[in-house]
N, C-alpha and C positions, 0 to 999 in steps of 0.2 A: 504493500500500500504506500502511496507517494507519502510524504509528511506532513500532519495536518498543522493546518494553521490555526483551524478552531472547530472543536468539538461542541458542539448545538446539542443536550438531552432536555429533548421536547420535540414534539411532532407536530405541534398546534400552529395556529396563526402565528406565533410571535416567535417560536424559533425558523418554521418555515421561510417567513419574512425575513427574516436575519440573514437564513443561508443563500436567498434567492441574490441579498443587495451585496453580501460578500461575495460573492461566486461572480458576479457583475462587474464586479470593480478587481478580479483575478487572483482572488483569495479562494485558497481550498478546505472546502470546508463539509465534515463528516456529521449528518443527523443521526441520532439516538432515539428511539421513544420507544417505549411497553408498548404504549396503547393508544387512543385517540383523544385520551383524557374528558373533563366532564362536560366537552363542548359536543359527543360524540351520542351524549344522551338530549340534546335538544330537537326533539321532533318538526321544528322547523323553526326558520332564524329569516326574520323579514323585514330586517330592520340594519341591513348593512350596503354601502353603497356598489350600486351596479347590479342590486339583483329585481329584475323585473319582478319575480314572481319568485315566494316562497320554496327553500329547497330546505333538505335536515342537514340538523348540524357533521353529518357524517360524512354526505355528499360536500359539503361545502370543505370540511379536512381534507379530503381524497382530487378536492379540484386541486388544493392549495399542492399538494403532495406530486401530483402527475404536471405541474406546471416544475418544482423544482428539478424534478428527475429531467424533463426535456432540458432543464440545460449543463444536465450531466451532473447533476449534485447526489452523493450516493446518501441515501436515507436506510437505514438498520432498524429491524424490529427485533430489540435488544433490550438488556437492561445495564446501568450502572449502577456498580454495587459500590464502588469506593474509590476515591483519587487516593494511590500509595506513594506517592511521590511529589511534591510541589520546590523545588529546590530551582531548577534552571530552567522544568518545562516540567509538564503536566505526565505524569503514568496514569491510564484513567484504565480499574481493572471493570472489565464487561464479564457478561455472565462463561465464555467461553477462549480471551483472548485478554491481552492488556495492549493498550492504543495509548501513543505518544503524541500527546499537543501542545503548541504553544500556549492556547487560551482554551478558558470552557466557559459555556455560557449556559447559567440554568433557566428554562424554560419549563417552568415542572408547574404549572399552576397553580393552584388553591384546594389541595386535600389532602386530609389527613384520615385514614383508616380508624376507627372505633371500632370498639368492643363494647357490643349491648347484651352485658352481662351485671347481673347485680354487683357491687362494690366495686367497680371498673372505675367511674369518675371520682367517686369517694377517696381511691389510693393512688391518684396522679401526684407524683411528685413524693408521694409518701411509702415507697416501695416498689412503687410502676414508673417505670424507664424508657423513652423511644430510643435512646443513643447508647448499644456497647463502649462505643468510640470516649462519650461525652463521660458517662457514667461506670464505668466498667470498674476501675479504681477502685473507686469506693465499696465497693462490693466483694473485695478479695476474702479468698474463704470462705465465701457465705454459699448456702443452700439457693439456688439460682434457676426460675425457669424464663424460657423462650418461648412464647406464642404467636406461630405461625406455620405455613405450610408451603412456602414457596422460598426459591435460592436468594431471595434478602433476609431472611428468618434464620436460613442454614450460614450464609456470611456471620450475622451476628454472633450466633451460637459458636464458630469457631474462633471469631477475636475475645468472646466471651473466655475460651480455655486457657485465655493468660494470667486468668483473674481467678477461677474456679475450675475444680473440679467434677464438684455435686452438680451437675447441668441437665436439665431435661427439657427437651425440645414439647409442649403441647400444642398440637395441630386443632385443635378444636374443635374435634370430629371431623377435620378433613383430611382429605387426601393430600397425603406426602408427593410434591411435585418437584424433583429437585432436580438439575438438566446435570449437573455433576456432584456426586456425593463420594467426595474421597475425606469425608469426617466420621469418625468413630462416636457414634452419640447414642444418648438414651429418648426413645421417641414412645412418646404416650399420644394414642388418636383417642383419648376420650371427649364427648362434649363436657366445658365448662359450663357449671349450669354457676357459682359466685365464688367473687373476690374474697376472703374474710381475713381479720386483722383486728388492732384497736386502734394502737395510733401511728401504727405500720403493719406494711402486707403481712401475715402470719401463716396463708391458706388458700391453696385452690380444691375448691371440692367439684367434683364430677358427678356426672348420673352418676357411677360407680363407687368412686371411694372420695376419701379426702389428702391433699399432699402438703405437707410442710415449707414454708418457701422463707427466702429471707427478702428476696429482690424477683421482680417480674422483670423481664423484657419484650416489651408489644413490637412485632417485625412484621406485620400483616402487607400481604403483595409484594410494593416496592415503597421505597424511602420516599414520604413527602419531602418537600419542601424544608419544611423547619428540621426534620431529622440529618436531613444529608446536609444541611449548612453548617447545622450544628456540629456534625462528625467533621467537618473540613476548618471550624474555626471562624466561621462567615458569623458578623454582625445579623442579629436580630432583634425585631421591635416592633410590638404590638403585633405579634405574629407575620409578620413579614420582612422580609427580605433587606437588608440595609444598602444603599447605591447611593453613589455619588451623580455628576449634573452627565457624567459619560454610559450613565449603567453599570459600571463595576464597582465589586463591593471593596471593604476592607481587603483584601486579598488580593494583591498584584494579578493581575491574567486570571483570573476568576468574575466573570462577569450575571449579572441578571433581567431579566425580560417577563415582561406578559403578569397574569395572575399573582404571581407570590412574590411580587415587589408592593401588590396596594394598587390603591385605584381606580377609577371606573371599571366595576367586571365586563366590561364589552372588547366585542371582537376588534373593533375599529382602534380601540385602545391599544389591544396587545399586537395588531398588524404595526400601528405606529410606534411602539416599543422597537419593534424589531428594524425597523428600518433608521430610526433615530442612535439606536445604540450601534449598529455597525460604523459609522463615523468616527465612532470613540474605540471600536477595536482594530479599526482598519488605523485609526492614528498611533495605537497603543502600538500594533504589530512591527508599523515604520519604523519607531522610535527606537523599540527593541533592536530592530534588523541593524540600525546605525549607529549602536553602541558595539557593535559588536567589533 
């Protein structure tokens, strides 16, 4: 693969946008996305310019999508499970390969995974954790589970075994989906039916039994927003994203766009996210290239 200039994770308007004005101006640049994100559940979007007539939010991804590919921009239905390198340029590991960038620009929008389980909101912060990365520390030695059932779940769970021992993976009655499972772990598929605790996690109990816990960790699907900034060290505030007047955050070559920067939630917003912050990485990249 040529060497990227900038890694785009997000599929939507405002990373699409991004890679269409960088790829324009002869900047190489690699798309990222899981999925279509929550613009992909709008049953019809009638209210953005140029559309004669009502179309769904999914067709209108998929136009954005088949316009970048014509001008040869390669887009990946992938995931990013963690940046392990940030020193001279970016190591960005994917769920099968790790990719080498100058810049990464998060396009991840505005969600966050829950768990609608009794004493789930009750023990936020108080034994329930979204970041191994952020929180792992603190936790050393302690009886420790992971709830999830896909390769962000199994990530955590292995940066968890630097910190603990006692680790059990609950899938919460689902099905284990893991694309590569080269980790030695203990995996419980019971559903959680509560949280329990007093003035920390103490307990997960299942239709089945009950489990002793000291620290939860929530890895459901992939890392929103506030989780993976968090793991990287990126400002946040009032749940969103911290960015300077260019789009980048605290974090040299770490840039943000779209939904989980704040803002108008409209599409018009995040297409102009995207095209306004390429400016600022298209200057940021010069700048680099000429110190060199």
């Amino acid at each position: 693969m040529p060497k990227i200039e900038c890694l785009i994770i997000g599929k939507g308007p405002a990373g699409i946008s991004l890679a269409i004005y960088l790829k324009r101006a002869g900047f190489n640049c690699l798309v990222i996305g899981k999925d279509y994100g929550a613009l992909a559940e709008a049953e019809t979007v009638a209210n953005y310019y140029g559309l004669p007539e009502p179309i769904s939010g999914e067709e209108l991804i998929e136009r954005g999508i088949l316009q970048a590919q014509n001008l040869g921009i390669e887009i990946r239905t992938d995931e990013v499970l963690n940046i392990v390198d940030m020193v001279t340029h970016f190591e960005v590991k994917l769920l099968d390969q790790v990719v080498s960038a100058k810049t990464v620009v998060m396009a991840l929008g505005k969600k966050r995974e829950r768990l609608k389980i009794k004493g789930f909101e009750e023990f936020i912060g108080k034994g329930i954790s979204f970041c191994a990365t952020c929180d792992g520390f603190f936790y050393r030695g302690k009886k420790l589970a992971v709830i999830g059932s896909r390769d962000y779940a199994l990530s955590e769970y292995e940066e968890l075994t630097s910190f603990s021992q006692d680790l059990t993976l609950f899938t919460n009655g689902e099905v284990a989906e893991f694309r590569n499972n080269n980790v030695e772990l203990k995996l419980n598929n019971e559903k959680i039916i509560e949280i329990k605790g007093d003035v920390r996690v103490k307990e997960i109990l299942t239709e089945r039994t009950s489990y002793s816990v000291e620290g939860i960790f929530v890895a459901l699907k992939s890392a929103g927003p506030l989780e993976f900034a968090k793991k990287l060290g990126v400002l946040t505030e009032n749940n969103f994203l911290v960015v300077n007047q260019d789009y980048m955050t605290n974090i040299k070559g770490i840039f943000a766009i779209g939904d989980c920067i704040g803002g108008l939630p409209q599409i018009a917003k995040a297409v102009a996210d995207g095209a306004i912050a390429s400016k600022g990485i298209i200057n940021y990249l010069k700048t680099k290239e000429n110190k060199k």
